[in-house]
VEXDREN-2710 file (C-alpha; in Angstrom, 1 decimal):
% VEXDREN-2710
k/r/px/py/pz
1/UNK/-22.8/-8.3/7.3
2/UNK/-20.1/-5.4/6.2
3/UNK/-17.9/-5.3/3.5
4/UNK/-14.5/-6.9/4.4
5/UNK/-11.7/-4.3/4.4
6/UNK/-9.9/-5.2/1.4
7/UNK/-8.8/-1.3/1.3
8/UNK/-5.4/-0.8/-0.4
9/UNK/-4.2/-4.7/-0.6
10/UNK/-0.8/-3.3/-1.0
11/UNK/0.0/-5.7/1.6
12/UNK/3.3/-6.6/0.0
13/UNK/3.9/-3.1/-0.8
14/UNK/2.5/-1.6/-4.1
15/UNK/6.0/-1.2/-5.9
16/UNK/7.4/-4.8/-4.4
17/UNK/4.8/-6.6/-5.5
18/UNK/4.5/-5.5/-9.2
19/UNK/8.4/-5.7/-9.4
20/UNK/8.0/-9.6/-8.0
21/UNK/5.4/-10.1/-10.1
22/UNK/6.6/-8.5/-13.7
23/UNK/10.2/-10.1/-12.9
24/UNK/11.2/-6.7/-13.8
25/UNK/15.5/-6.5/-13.3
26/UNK/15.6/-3.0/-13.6
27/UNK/15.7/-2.2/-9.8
28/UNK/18.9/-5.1/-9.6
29/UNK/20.9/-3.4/-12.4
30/UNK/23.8/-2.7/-10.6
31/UNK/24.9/1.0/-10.0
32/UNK/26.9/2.7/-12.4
33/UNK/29.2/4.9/-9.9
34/UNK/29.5/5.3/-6.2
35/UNK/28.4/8.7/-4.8
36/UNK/30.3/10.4/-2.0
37/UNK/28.0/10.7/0.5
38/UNK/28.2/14.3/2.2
39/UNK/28.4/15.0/5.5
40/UNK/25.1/14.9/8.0
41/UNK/23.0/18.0/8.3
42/UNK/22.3/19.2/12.4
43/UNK/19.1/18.7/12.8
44/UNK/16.2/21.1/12.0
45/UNK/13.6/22.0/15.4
46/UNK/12.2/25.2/14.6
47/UNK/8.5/25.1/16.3
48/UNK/9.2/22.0/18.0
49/UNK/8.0/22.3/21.9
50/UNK/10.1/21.8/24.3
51/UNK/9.1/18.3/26.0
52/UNK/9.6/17.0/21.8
53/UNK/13.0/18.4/21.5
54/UNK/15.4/15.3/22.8
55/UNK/13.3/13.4/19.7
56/UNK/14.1/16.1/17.3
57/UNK/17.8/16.5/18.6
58/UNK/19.1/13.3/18.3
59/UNK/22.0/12.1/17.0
60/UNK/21.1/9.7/14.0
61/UNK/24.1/6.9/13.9
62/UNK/24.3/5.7/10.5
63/UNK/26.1/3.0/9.8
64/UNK/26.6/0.0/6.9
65/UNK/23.5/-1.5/5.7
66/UNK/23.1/-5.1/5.4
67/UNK/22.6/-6.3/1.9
68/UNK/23.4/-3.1/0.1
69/UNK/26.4/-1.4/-1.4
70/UNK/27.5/0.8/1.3
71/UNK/29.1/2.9/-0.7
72/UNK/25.4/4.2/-2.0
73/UNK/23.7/3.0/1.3
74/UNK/23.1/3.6/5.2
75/UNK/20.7/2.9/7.5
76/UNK/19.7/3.8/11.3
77/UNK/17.7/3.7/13.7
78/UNK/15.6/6.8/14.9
79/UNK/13.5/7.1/18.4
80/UNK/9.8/8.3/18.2
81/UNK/7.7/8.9/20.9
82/UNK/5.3/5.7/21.6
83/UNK/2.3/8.1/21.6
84/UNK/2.9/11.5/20.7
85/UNK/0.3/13.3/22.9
86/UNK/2.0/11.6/25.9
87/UNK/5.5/11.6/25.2
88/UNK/6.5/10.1/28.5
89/UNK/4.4/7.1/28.0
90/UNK/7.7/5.3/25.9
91/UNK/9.3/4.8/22.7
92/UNK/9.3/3.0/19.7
93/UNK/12.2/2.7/17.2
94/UNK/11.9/3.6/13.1
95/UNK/13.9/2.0/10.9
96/UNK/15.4/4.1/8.3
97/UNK/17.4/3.7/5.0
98/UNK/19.5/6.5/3.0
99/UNK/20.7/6.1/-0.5
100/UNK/22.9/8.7/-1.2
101/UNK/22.4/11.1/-3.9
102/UNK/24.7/10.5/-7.3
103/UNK/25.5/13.8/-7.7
104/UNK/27.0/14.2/-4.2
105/UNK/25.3/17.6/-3.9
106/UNK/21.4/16.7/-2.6
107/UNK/19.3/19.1/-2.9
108/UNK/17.3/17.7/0.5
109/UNK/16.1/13.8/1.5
110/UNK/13.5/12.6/-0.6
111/UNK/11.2/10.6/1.8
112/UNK/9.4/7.6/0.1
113/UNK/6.1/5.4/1.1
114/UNK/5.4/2.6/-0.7
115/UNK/1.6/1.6/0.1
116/UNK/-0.2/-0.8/2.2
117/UNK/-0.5/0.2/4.8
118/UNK/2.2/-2.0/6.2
119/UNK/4.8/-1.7/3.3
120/UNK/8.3/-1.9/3.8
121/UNK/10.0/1.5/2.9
122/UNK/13.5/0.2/3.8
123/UNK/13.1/-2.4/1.9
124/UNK/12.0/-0.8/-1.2
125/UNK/14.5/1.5/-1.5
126/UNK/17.2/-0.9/-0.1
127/UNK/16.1/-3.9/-3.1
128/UNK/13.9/-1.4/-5.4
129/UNK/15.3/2.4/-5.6
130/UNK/15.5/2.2/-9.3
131/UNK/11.7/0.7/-9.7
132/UNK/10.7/3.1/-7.0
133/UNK/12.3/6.9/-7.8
134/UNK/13.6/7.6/-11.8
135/UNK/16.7/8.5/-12.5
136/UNK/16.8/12.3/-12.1
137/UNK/15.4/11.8/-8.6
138/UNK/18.2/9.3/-7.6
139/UNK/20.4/12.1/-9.0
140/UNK/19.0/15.1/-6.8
141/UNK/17.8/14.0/-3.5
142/UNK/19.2/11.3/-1.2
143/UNK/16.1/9.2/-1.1
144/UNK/15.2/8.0/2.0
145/UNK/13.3/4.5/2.7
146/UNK/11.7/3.7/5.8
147/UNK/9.6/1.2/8.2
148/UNK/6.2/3.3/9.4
149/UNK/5.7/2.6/13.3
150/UNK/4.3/-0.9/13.8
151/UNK/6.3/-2.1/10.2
152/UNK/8.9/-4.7/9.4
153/UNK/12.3/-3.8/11.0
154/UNK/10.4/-0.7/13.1
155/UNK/9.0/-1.4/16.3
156/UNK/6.5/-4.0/14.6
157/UNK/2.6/-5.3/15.0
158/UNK/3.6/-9.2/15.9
159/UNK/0.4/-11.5/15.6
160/UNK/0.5/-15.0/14.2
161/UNK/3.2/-17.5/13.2
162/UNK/3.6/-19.2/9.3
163/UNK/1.3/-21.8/9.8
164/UNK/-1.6/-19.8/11.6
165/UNK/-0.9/-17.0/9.2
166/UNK/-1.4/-19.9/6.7
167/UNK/-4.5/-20.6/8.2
168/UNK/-5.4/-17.7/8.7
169/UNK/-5.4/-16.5/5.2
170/UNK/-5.9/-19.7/3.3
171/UNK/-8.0/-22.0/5.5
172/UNK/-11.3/-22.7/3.3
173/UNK/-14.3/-21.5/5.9
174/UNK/-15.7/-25.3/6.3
175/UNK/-19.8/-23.7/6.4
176/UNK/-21.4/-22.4/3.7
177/UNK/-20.6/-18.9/2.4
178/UNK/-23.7/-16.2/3.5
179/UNK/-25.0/-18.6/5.8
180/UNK/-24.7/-17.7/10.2
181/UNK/-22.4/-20.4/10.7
182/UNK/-20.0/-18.9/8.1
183/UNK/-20.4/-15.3/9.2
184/UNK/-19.6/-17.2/13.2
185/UNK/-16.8/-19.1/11.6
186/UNK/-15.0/-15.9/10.3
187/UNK/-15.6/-13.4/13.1
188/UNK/-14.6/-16.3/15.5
189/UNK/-11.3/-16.0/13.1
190/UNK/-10.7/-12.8/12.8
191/UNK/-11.4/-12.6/16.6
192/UNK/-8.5/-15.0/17.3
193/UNK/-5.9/-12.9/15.1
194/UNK/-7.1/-9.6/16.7
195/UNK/-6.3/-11.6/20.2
196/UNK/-2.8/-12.6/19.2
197/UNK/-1.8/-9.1/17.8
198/UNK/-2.9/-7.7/21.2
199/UNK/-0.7/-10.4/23.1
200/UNK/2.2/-10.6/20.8
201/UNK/2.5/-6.4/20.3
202/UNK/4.4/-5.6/23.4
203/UNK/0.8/-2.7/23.9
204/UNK/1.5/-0.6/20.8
205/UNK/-1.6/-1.4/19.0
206/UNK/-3.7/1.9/20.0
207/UNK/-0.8/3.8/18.5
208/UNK/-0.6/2.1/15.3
209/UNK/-2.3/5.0/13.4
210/UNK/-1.4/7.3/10.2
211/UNK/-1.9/10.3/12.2
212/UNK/0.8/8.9/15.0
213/UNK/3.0/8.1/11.6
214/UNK/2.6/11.4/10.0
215/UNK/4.2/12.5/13.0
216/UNK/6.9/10.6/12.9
217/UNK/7.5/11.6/9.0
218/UNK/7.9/15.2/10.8
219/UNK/10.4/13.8/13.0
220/UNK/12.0/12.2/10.3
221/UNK/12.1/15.4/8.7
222/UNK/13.7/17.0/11.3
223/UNK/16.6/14.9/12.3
224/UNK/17.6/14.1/8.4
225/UNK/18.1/18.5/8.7
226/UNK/15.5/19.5/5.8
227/UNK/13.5/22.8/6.6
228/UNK/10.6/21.3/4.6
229/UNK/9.1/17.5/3.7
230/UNK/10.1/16.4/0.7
231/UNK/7.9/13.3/-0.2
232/UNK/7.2/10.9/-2.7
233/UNK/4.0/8.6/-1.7
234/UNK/2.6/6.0/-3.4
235/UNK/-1.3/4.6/-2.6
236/UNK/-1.6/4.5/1.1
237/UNK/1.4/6.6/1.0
238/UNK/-0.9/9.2/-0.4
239/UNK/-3.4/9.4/3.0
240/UNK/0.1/9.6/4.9
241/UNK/1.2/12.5/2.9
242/UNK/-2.0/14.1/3.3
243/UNK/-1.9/13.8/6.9
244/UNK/1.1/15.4/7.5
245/UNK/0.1/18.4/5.3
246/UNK/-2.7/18.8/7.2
247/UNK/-0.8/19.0/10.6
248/UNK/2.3/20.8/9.0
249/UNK/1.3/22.6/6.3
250/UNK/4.0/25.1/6.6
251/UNK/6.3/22.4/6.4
252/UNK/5.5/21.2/3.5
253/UNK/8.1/21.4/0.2
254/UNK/7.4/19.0/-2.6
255/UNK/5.3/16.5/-2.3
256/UNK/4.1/13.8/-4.9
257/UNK/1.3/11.6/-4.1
258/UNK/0.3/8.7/-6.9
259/UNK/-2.6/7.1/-6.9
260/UNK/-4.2/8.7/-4.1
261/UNK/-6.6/8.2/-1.1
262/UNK/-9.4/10.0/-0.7
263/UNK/-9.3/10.9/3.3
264/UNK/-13.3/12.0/3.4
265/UNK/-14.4/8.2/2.2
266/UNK/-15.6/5.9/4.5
267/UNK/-14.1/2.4/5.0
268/UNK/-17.3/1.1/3.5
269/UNK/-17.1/3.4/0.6
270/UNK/-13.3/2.1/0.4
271/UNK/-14.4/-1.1/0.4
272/UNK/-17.0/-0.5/-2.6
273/UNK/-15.5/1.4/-4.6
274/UNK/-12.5/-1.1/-4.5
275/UNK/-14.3/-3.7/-5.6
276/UNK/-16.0/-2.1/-8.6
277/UNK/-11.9/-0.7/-9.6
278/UNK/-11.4/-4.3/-9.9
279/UNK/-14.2/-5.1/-11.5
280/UNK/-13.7/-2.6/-14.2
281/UNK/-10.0/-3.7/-14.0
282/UNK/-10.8/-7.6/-14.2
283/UNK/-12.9/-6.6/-17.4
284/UNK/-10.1/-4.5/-19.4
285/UNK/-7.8/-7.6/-18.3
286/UNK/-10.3/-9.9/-20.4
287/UNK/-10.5/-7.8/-23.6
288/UNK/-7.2/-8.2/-23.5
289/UNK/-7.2/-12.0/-22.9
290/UNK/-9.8/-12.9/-25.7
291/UNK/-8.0/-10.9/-28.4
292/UNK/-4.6/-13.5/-27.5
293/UNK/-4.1/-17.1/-28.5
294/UNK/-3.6/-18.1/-25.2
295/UNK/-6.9/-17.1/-23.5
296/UNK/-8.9/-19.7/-21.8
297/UNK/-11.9/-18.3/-22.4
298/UNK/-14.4/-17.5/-25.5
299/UNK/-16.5/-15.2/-26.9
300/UNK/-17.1/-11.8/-25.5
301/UNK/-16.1/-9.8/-22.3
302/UNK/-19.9/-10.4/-20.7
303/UNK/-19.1/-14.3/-21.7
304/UNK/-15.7/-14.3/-20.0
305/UNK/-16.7/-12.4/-17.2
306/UNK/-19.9/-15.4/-16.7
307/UNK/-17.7/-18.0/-16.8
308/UNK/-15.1/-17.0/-14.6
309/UNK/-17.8/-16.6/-12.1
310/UNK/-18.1/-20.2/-12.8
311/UNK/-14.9/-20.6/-12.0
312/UNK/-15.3/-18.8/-9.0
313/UNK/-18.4/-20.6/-7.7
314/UNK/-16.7/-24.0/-8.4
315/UNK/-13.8/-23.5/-6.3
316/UNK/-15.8/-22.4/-3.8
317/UNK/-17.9/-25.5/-3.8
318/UNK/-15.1/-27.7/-4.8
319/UNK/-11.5/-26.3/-3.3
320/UNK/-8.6/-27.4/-5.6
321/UNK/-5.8/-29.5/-3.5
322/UNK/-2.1/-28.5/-4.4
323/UNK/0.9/-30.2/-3.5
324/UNK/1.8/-28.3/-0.2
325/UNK/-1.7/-29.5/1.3
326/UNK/-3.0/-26.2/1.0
327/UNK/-6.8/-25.5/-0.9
328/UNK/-7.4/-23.2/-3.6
329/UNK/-11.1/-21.7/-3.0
330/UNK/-12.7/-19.0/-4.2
331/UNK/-11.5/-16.2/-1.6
332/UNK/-7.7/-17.5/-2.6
333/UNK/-8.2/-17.5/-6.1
334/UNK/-9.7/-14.2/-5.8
335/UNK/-6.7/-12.7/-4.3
336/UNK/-4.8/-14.0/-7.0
337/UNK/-6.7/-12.4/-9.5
338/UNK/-6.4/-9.2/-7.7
339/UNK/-2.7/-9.6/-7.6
340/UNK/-2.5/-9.9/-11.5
341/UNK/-4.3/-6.4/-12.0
342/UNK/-2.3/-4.2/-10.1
343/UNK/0.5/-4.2/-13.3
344/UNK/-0.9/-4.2/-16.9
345/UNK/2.6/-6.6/-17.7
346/UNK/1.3/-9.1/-14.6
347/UNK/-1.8/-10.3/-17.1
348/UNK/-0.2/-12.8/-18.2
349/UNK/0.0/-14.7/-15.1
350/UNK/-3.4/-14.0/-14.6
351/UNK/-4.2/-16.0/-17.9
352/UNK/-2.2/-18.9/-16.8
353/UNK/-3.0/-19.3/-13.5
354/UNK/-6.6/-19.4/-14.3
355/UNK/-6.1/-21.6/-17.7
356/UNK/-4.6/-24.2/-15.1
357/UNK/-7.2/-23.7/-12.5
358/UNK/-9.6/-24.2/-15.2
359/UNK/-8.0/-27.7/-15.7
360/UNK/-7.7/-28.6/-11.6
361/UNK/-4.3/-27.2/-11.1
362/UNK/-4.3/-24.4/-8.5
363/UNK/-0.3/-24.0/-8.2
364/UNK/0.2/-20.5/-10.1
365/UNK/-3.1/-18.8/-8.8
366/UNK/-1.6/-19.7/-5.4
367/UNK/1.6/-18.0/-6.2
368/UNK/0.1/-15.2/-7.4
369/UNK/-1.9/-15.2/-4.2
370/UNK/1.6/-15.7/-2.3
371/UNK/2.8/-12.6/-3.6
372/UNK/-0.2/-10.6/-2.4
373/UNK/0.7/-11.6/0.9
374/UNK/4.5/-11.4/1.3
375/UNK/4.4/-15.8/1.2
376/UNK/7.1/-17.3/0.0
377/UNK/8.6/-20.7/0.4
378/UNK/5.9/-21.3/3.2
379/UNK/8.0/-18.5/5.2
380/UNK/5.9/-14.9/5.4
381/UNK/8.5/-12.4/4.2
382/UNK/7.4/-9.2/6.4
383/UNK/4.6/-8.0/8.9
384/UNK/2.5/-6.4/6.1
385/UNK/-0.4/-7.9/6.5
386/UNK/-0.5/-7.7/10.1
387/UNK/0.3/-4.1/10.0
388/UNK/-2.3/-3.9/7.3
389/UNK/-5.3/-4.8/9.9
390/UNK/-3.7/-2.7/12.6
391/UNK/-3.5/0.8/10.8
392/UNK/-7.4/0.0/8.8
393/UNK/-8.7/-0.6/12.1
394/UNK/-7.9/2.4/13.9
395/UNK/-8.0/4.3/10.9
396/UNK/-11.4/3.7/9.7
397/UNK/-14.6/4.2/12.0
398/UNK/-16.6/0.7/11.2
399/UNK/-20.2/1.4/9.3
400/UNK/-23.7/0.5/10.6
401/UNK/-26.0/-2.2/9.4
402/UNK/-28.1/0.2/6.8
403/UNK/-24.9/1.6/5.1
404/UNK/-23.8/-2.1/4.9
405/UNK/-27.0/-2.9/3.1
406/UNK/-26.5/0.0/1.5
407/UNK/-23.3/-0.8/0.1
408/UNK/-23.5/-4.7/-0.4
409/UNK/-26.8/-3.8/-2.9
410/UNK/-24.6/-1.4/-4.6
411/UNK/-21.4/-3.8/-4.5
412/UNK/-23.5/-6.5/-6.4
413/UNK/-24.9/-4.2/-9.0
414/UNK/-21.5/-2.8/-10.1
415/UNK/-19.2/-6.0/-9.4
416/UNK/-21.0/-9.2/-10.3
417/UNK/-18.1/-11.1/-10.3
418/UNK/-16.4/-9.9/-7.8
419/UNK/-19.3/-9.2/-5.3
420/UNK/-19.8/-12.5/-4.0
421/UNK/-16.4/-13.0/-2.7
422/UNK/-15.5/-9.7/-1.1
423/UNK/-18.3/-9.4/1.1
424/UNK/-17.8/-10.8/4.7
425/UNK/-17.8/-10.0/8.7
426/UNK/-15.9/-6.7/9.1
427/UNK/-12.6/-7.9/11.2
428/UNK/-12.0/-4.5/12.3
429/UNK/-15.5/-5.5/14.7
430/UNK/-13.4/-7.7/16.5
431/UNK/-10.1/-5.0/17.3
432/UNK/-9.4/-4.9/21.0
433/UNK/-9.5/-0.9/20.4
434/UNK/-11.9/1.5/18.9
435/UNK/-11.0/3.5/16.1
436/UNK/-9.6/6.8/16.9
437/UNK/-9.5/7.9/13.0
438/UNK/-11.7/10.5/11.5
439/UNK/-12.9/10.3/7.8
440/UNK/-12.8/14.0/6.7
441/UNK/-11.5/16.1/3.5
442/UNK/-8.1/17.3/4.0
443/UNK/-7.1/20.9/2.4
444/UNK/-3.7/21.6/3.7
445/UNK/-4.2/25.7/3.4
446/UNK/-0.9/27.6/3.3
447/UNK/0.8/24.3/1.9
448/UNK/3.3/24.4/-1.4
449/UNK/1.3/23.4/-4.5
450/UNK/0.8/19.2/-3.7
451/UNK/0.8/17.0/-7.2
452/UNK/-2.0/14.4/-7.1
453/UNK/-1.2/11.7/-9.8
454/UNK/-4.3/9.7/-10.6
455/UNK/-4.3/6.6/-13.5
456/UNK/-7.9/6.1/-15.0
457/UNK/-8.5/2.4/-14.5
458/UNK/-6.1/2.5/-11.4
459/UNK/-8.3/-0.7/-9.8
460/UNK/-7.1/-0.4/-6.2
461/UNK/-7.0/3.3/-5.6
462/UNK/-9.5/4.3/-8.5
463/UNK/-8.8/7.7/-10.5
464/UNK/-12.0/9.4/-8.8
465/UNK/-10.0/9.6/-5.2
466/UNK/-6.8/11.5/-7.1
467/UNK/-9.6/13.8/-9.1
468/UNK/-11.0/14.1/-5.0
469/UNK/-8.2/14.7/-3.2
470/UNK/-6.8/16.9/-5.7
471/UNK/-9.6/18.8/-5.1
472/UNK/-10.1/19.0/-1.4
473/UNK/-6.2/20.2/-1.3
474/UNK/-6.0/23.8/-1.2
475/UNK/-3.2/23.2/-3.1
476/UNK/-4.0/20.4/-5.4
477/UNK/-2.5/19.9/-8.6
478/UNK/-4.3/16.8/-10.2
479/UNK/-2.0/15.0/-13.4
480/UNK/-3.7/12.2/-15.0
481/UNK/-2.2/9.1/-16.8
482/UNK/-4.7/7.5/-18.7
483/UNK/-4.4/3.6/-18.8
484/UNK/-4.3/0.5/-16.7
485/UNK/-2.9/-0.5/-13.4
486/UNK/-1.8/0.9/-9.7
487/UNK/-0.1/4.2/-9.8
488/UNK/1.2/6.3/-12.3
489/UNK/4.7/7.6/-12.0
490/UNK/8.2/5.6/-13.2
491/UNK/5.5/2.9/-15.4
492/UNK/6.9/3.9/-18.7
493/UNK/4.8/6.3/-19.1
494/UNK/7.6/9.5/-20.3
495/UNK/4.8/12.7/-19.9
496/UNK/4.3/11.3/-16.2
497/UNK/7.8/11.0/-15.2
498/UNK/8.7/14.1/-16.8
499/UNK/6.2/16.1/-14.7
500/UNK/7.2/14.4/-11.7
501/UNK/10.6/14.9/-12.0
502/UNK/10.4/19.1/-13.1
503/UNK/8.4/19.2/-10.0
504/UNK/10.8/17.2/-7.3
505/UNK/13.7/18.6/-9.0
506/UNK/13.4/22.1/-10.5
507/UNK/10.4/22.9/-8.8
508/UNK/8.1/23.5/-11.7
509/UNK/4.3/23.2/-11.1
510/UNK/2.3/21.4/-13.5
511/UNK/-0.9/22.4/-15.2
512/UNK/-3.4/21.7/-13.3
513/UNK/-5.4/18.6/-14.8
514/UNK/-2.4/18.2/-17.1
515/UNK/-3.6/14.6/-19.0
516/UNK/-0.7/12.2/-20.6
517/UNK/-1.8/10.2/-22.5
END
């Protein structure tokens, strides 16, 4: 049995899903002037080989966005190579959004990923630049949103339709959990979905990887007519980043990764130290809880903690029916839970979609869950979480039996709640291709100093991969927030910001392990 790959469930994208979820209106607050855009740089190809150069000298047609002021807005479409070793072997297209800087005057582009993997970057920037990049930023840089190979309006991973995604991730398994027959019933699942991405993905699957991507942020880079990447990436974002400074470390300008990856774990590891994050996370939520009016539960955290486990167990047994036919079990409710920690100012969802599951009403914890995955009127918004799968399971080698033992011991030791519900058959077993991603430290030497922004109880990317990566990188600069939820920049958080900001716009390196409080 392995650990399923809950890595990163960003799967709506890390910054669209808290803004859906706090009803934040910041992001929709309409613009206060219109730029004027300047003209196009030429492209930038210095050290590009010659059999890359039509990709890095092409002509990038921008034209009106739809949906967006195009007065601050553009979008285009840029050609990448299908697989960059062989660039014969065909093309894909990348989607690519530019809102132009309010100053008029950019100091570069200021490329943005928003998590998942799978995350819409055009679409972020295109609904969410305000919730995504602080003001300063949006003054400086034309920021620059797109669609990673194999996402939303890129050359995208196609698997399943609304219903058999609806089946897919909401079906309750009809044998018992732990038992053969459930472990069968799963991987016979996960085998059918792995089936239709291969049929539906016109053959793009092996080349649905981060280290293909981080080639394409180079190309990106080059056509947009910066010397240098400059890059703001958030939680998956973070391993993207890394990447590329690892290939291009001379390329590098000023990055800004927040709430980081560490690129030497293991999937399994991933996977683990996930599920203790939320754990921890799940706990702080409680303390919280109890001390309101409004709390279903009583007495103390470890009595909270028990009884939601009860909750958890009878949902499992006993799937609550809502309206729309579907069933609320335990691996739903789950994700809804998981969806509420991710933003401190999501919690009180969280209370009331558990008071009314408590009471045999499953409607909000299945929005919640809905939001995880991009659901929304029984319509599936984007490709995330098919574009999710693809890039875990050619990105992480999958484990052995021992280190699942290994792990699934560990799991239940520091995540007693949560334990029982995220083990499961590994459905990256079932890909139609092996892995081709390597699980190694990434130092970058001869890269600009990199800033690694880390929050303490950061439940899906946990603090102890920013302190990591920060210190693999040869140039690692490690800023810490300390308090609760996924990532740390533009939360409200002024010391943060601040430090962000100085360094994307004036350049100026933080202390290194600079803490705000």
């Amino acid at each position: 049995m392995s650990i399923r790959r809950r890595l990163l469930v960003v799967t709506s994208g890390i910054v669209a899903l808290t803004l859906s979820l706090t009803g934040c209106l910041s992001a929709m607050i309409p613009e206060a002037a219109t730029p004027s855009p300047g003209p196009s740089k030429p492209p930038v190809t210095d050290g590009v080989s010659a059999e890359l150069l039509p990709f890095y000298e092409q002509t990038v047609e921008w034209e009106p966005c739809e949906g967006a002021d195009p007065g601050y807005y553009d979008c285009a479409t840029v050609t990448a190579p299908l697989d960059w070793e062989n660039p014969d072997a065909g093309e894909i297209d990348l989607a690519v959004i530019r809102r132009h800087a309010d100053s008029g005057a950019p100091i570069a582009s200021l490329l943005t990923n928003p998590g998942g993997p799978g995350a819409s970057g055009l679409e972020l920037i295109r609904d969410s630049a305000a919730f995504a990049t602080g003001e300063a930023l949006r003054e400086a840089y034309d920021v620059i949103g797109f669609d990673p190979r194999g996402v939303g309006e890129s050359t995208a991973v196609r698997c399943l339709d609304a219903e058999e995604m609806d089946a897919y991730l909401y079906d309750v398994p009809e044998n018992p959990r732990g038992t053969t027959e459930w472990e069968d019933e799963l991987t016979e699942r996960n085998a059918a979905f792995a089936e239709a991405c291969e049929a539906n993905s016109d053959g793009i699957l092996p080349y649905i990887t981060t280290l293909q991507a981080a080639r394409d942020l180079d190309l990106l880079r080059g056509v947009l007519g910066d010397e240098q990447l400059h890059y703001l990436g958030y939680s998956y974002g973070t391993f993207l980043g890394a990447t590329y400074a690892k290939l291009f470390p001379e390329r590098v300008g000023r990055l800004v990764f927040d709430g980081a990856i560490d690129p030497a774990v293991s999937g399994l590891e991933v996977g683990v130290t996930q599920g203790v994050g939320f754990e921890s996370a799940l706990r702080a939520y409680m303390a919280e809880c109890l001390a309101g009016q409004d709390c279903p539960f009583r007495g103390t955290v470890d009595d909270a903690m028990a009884d939601l486990g009860t909750l958890l167990a009878s949902v499992d047994a006993r799937p609550l029916l809502a309206p729309d036919g579907r069933q609320l079990g335990a691996d739903t409710l789950l994700t809804a839970i998981i969806a509420a920690l991710y933003s401190q100012d999501s919690w009180p969802f969280l209370t009331a979609g558990l008071t009314d599951a408590l009471e045999g009403d499953p409607q909000i914890a299945l929005q919640l869950a809905d939001f995880y995955n991009a659901r929304e009127g029984g319509v599936y918004l984007d490709n995330s979480a098919e574009a999710f799968r693809a890039y875990n399971c050619m990105d992480y080698p999958v484990s052995d039996e021992a280190e699942d033992a290994a792990a699934e011991a560990l799991l239940a030791a520091e995540a007693p709640t949560v334990a029982p519900y995220w083990m499961g058959p590994d459905s990256c077993a079932v890909w139609p291709y092996e892995p081709t991603g390597v699980r190694e430290p990434i130092t970058a030497e001869g890269a600009a100093p990199i800033v690694v922004v880390g929050t303490t109880n950061d439940p899906a990317t946990p603090y102890e991969w920013s302190v990591s990566l920060a210190d693999q990188l040869a140039s690692g600069v490690l800023v810490t927030r300390v308090g609760e939820g996924h990532t740390g920049y533009n939360k409200g958080n002024a010391c943060v910001d601040a430090t962000v900001e100085s360094y994307l716009v004036d350049g100026t390196v933080p202390e290194d392990g600079l803490t705000c409080e």
